[in-house]
Structures are given as C-alpha cells and as structure tokens.
C-alpha positions, 0 to 999 in steps of 0.5 A: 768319447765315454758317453755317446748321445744316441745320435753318435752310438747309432751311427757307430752301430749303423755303420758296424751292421751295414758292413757285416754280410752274415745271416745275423749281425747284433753290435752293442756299444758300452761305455762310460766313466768310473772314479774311485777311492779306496782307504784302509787303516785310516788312511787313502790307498788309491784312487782313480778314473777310468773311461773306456768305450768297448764295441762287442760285434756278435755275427752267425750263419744259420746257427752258428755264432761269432763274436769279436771286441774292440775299442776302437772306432775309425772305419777300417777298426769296425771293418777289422771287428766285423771280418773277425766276428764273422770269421769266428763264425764260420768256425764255430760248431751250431749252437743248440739253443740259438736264437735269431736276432730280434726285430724292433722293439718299444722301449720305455725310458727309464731315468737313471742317469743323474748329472750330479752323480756324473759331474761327481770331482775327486774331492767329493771323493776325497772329502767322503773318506776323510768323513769317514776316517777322521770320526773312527780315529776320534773314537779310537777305531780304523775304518776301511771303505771304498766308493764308486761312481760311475756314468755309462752308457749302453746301445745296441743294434742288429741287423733287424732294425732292433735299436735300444740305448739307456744312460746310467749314474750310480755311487756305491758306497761302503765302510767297515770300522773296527774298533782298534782293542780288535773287539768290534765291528760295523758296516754299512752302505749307502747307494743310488743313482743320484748322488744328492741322495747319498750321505756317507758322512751318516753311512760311516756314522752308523759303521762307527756306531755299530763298531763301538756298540759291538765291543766285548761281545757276550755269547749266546747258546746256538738255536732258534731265534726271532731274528730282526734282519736289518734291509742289508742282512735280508737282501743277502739271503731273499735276494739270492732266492730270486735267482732261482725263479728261472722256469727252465730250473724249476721245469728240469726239477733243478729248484724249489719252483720244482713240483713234485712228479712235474710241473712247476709250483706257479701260482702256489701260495708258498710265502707269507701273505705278507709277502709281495715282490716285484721289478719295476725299471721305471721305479723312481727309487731303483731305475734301472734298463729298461731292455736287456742284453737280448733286445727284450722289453724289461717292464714291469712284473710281479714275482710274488703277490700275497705270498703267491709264485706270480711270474717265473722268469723264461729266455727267449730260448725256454719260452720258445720250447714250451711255446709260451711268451718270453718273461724277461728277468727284472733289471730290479727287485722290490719288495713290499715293506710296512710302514714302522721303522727298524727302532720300531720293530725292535721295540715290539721284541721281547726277546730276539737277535738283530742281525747287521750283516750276514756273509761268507754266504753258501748254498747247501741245497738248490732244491729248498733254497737252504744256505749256510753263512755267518752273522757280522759287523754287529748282532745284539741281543734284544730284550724287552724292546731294548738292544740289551748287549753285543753277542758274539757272531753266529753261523747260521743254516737257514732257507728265506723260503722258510723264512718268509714262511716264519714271518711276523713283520715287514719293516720300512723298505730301504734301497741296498745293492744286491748282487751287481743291481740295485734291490728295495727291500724292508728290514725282516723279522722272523721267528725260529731263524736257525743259527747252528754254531758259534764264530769266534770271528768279529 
C-alpha cells in the first residue's frame, strides 16, 4: 500500500472529507517506497527500504486552522484523524493570513514516474557502490557515497471538490574520493527521475579523477578571477538566488527585487543578456508536480528573459492583498546554456580557475544576494586553455546577481539537484569572481 492508484487515494480522501463537519476540510495522502546505500572508507555502512503512507487532514472554522496526522487508514482511524483536526481547530486562535480552500482545478500530467527506477533491487544498489569502492582502492583512495531511490505518490482533496494526484521516481546519487596521503579530493553527482539515465560507474570515475588530479595543491594569492563553475558549483550560489524572486520580499523591501523608495525592480534588466531561466513541470529533462501544496496549477513560467526580471513569485495570500493573480513558485529550475561543452570553454581560458564544488555556503546580505563559502573537491588553475595544477581551496565572497552581471559564456546545461528539487543549469564562466582568503581545508 506505498503507491496508491488514483482510484484508491480518492477513495481514501473521499471518505476523510465526507466525515468532517468543518467550514473547510483539505486531506493530503503522501506515500511511496525509498532504498538506500550508504558506504564510507570503502566499505558499506548501511542500507535499507523503507515504505510508509501518511494522511495529514487540515480542517478550519472561519479563520481558525487545525491539522492532525495519521497512518492508518481503517474507518474508525480516519474518523479519529478528522475529530482531532477539527478539535485542534477550535482551539486555535484565527490566523491572519488564512485562505480559503480551493475549488477544482485543471492539471497537466507531468510524467515523472519511471518504472525502472521504482523497480530498482538492492543489487543495483550494491552493485553502485562496489563500482564505486573498487576503482578508488585501486588507485590508492577511499570513497564515501550515498544513493537513494524513491517512488512516491502525492493526492490531495478538499471539501470544494478540488482533486490533484502526481506519482514520482527519483535516484540521487553522490560520492566523495579522497586520496589516502590526505592531499586530494573529488566529488560528483549524477540524478534523475529514470534510473536508465544514471551511470554512477562514470559519476564515481570523475570523483576518483578529480581526487587524484587535485593532490598536492599549489596556492595561489586571493583576488579576483575569471572563475569557470562547473553545473554543480553555479546551481549552489544561482540557485539560491531564486528563492528571493518571492514578491512579497521584494514589496517589504526585504531583497535585491526590492526598488528603492518602493516598488519592485519587475521588469528590469539587471542580468547579462545572456541570462534566461525558467520552470517548467512538463520539461522532460527535470519533470516534476504539477500543483502544489495549495491546489495551484504549477505551468510553466519565465523567471528571466535576456537578463530581464520576467515573473516574481506571489501565494495566494500576497497576490490577494495586492489584487493581482497567484503566480505559484516553479516545482523546477532551468536555466539557458549554450551549445560548448565545459572542455570547451576551458580551452577558450588564457588564465582562470575551475571551480568543482563550492560549500559550506552563507548569506551575508538578503538585500544584494551577497554569500560567502568555500571552493572544494577540485579547483585548477588554467592557463592557456589548459588545466596547468591543483590550487589549494579558496573562501569566496561573491553575489550571482553580480556574477550574471560579469558573464563572458553559458556552457551546456546539466541536470544537478538543488536544494530538495531538481534544476538544469550550464557550467558558468565569469570574470572578477572575488575569492578573499585562503583555506587550508582539502
């Protein structure tokens, strides 16, 4: 019972509705099954499945708001669940930013469930890590990883006749290799909704390849650099940037959307014109829900358009009080590469740095999108078009709104995961990337 058919979670949320005698009821039925594998110094630590089904029942009288959870699924469980959604209801003092439940909406259907990846055995996850773990010893290394599988379902139903339901298949995959003399480090990730489209054989290869090619690392003096990110490096620092496209951040003067004296800075051009990003569920690269956990429509939507703030994102909520229509935040991110490959661009480099990974990533200012973190698991030194040496790591204070202002070239884009969601995103070359201090961390 870990992936309901639609025709079993409607039934289920049917029945939840039927029973509750609240203003507004909203049930939503999450499920699926997750495995695992996990190993470090060369060796398996653990494994595992897991399944599991949760019912969370959400219930209000006027303005005030109740929820209760449960995993079971017999009739007097649901009637227990809905009483105590509706008794914590009554309890609660109103919310200010209430609202109202949904009526029914239209959905597109998004395929991301594959069967291969919900079909995926422990000995595929054996065999992953045994890939992994015999090539790093051969070269004198340790390799740590961890892959996860999972196959989920998601239904939801409310007392306005509002009915969505999504199935998903996803496998992450990462690995760090360190050589054993302590002086290098790789990593890499490969993921996807359709397991036939994961090679962690050749993600751990590039781990391994980077540990060994970063040993004995040769410092360099801090400052400003053309900097290539690699897809994972740029996601980390781009990808954070899209969290601040909320209106209501930029409205309260809380971002860098923010206009002075007011306003929001929607329809500006303040990228690079090479600069486009947009979330598309139906993307067959990144497919992802197509509603979310308000009953919204997910379609579609352009972010950015030739460096031009194209869309912020408003709740139900924010777009109520200002009176304009809900703009839900995209279940994805994709961001517009070029056509030449990372080997490419390297070769077009007379001087820069390639950056593997960056980490350990902070905000120092909302207001310009300003972080600080570190280089790892792999910076070279390029010169000429050619990776010369490994230099030691750099901390780094840089904001990608500058960043996609410095701009010189959009690689090809990637799929990475970013932040619990799946992004496509290019390698990115800059120029005057900011690194301000050495680390001596490998």
């Amino acid at each position: 019972m870990t992936i309901l058919t639609r025709d079993e979670a409607k039934t289920i949320l049917e029945k939840v509705v039927s029973l509750s005698k609240a203003d507004g009821c909203e049930a939503n039925l999450n499920g699926g099954t997750e495995g695992n594998i996990r190993y470090a110094r060369n060796s398996v630590s653990t494994a595992g499945e897991t399944k599991n089904v949760d019912l969370v029942v959400q219930c209000n009288f006027g303005q005030k708001v109740g929820t209760a959870t449960i995993n079971e699924f017999d009739d007097a469980s649901l009637a227990k669940v809905v009483a105590r959604a509706e008794e914590t209801a009554r309890l609660a003092p109103e919310s200010p930013e209430f609202m109202p439940v949904l009526g029914p909406q239209k959905y597109a259907e998004s395929k991301a469930f594959v069967d291969e990846t919900a079909n995926i055995k422990p000995e595929y996850r054996a065999d992953s890590a045994a890939a992994s773990i015999g090539p790093a010893r051969d070269k004198d290394a340790t390799a740590a990883g961890f892959l996860n599988d999972s196959a989920n379902f998601s239904a939801m139903m409310n007392s306005e006749g509002l009915f969505a339901y999504h199935t998903e298949t996803n496998v992450n995959f990462t690995v760090t290799v360190r050589t054993n003399d302590g002086t290098g480090s790789g990593w890499a990730s490969a993921d996807d909704n359709d397991v036939r489209r994961v090679d962690t054989t050749a993600t751990s290869a590039v781990a391994l390849q980077k540990a060994v090619a970063s040993r004995e690392a040769q410092a360099l003096e801090p400052g400003k650099y053309t900097v290539i990110l690699e897809p994972n490096a740029a996601a980390a620092l781009i990808g954070r940037m899209f969290f601040a496209f909320g209106a209501r951040q930029a409205d309260e003067g809380r971002s860098f959307l923010a206009q002075k004296g007011g306003g929001t800075r929607l329809g500006e051009k303040i990228f690079d014109e090479k600069v486009t990003a947009y979330g598309d569920p139906l993307d067959p690269r990144v497919p992802a829900a197509t509603w979310n956990q308000s009953g919204q429509p997910v379609e579609k939507l352009s972010i950015i358009k030739d460096g031009v703030v194209d869309n912020l994102f408003y709740d139900r909520y924010w777009a109520d009080q200002k009176d304009v229509a809900p703009v839900p935040q995209p279940s994805n991110l994709i961001m517009v590469g070029g056509d030449r490959n990372l080997e490419a661009m390297i070769k077009d480099t007379e001087r820069g740095i390639l950056v593997s990974r960056l980490w350990y990533i902070r905000a120092l200012d909302p207001q310009t999108q300003l972080y600080t973190g570190l280089t790892r698991d792999g910076t070279f030194y390029i010169e000429n078009g050619e990776i010369k040496f490994p230099v030691k790591n750099f901390r780094f204070n840089e904001s990608p709104v500058i960043m996609l202002n410095n701009l010189e070239e959009l690689g090809q884009s990637e799929r990475v995961s970013l932040f619990g969601f799946s992004a496509v995103m290019p390698p990115v070359k800059v120029r005057e990337f900011t690194f301000s201090s050495l680390s001596d961390a490998v």
